[in-house]
N, C-alpha and C positions, 0 to 999 in steps of 0.2 A: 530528605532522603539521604541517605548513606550511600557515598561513593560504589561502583562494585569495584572486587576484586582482580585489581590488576593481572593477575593470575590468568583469570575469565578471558582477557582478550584474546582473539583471535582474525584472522582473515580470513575473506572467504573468495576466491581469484582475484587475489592481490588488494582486497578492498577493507579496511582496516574495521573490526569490530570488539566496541568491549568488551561484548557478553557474545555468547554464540546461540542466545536468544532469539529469535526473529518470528516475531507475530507474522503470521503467512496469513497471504490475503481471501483466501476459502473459508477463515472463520471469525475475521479479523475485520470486515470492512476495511473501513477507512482509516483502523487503528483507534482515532479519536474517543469512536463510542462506547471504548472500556474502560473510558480514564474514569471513574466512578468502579473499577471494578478490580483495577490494580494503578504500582504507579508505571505509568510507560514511560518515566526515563530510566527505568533499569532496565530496559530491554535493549538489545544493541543493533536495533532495528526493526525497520518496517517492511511489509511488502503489500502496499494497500491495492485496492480492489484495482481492478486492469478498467483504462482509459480509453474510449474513441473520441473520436473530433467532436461529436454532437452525443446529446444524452442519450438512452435506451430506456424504456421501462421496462423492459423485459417480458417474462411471460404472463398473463393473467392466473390467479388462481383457480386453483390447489396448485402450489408448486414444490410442495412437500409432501409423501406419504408415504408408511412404510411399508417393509415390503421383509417378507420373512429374510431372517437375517440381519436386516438392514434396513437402508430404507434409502428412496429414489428422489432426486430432486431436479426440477424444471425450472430451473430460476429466470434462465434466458439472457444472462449478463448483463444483469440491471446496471447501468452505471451512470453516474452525474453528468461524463461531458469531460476530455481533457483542460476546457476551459474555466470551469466552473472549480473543478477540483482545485485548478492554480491559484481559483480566487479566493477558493473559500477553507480549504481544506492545508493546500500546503502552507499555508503562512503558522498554520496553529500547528500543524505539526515542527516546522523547524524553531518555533519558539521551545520544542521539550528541549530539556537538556541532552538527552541522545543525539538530536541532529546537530550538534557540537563535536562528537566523537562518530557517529554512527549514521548509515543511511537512511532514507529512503528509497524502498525499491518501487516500482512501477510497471505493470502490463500494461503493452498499449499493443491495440489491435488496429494493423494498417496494410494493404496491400502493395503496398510499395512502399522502399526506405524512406522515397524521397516525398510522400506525403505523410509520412513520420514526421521527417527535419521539417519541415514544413508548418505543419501546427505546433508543435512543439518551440519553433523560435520565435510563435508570436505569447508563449507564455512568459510573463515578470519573473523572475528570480529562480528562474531551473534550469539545472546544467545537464545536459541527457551525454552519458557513457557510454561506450560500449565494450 
């Protein structure tokens, strides 16, 4: 892959990005599942799917249908599990070459800050910002 264009970087509140690309987590999953579809270290960021302490399956189906105009979705916030994500998910993403210059960002859904810090310091190798 060809470097990007230094030009490209930018920040986004004070947080340094090469490209002002950023896969957004509504069409993006977990970023991973498009490396077959582009390369994801040109992008200068991630913002994967939003995290709780334990997994979700979400909604049953139909959770897609359309609707004049448009169309309406029930997905119900499927998600893997803060833990699961740490295990399985952020080790591959910070091997791309982005996560060398560029984040990962993260939703995480918590009623309190402090069971936020809480699950979050028992995950290996992630720094949470604010």
């Amino acid at each position: 892959m060809k470097a990007p264009d230094p030009r490209l970087a930018t920040t986004l509140c004070g947080i340094k990005l090469r490209t002002p690309v950023i896969a957004a987590s509504g069409t993006f999953a977990y970023g991973l599942e498009f490396a077959c579809q582009l390369d994801l270290n040109a992008l200068g960021g991630f913002v994967v799917k939003g995290c709780r302490a334990e997994p979700i399956e979400g909604n049953p189906p139909p959770r897609v249908t359309e609707a004049t105009g448009g169309m309406i979705n029930s997905v119900g916030l499927q998600n893997i599990g803060v833990r699961a994500f740490a295990a399985g998910k952020l080790p591959a993403l910070a091997r791309l070459d982005t996560q060398r210059s560029s984040p990962t960002f993260s939703a995480t859904r918590w009623r309190t800050t402090r069971k936020w810090c809480a699950c979050w310091k028992t995950t290996p190798g992630w720094r949470a910002t604010s």
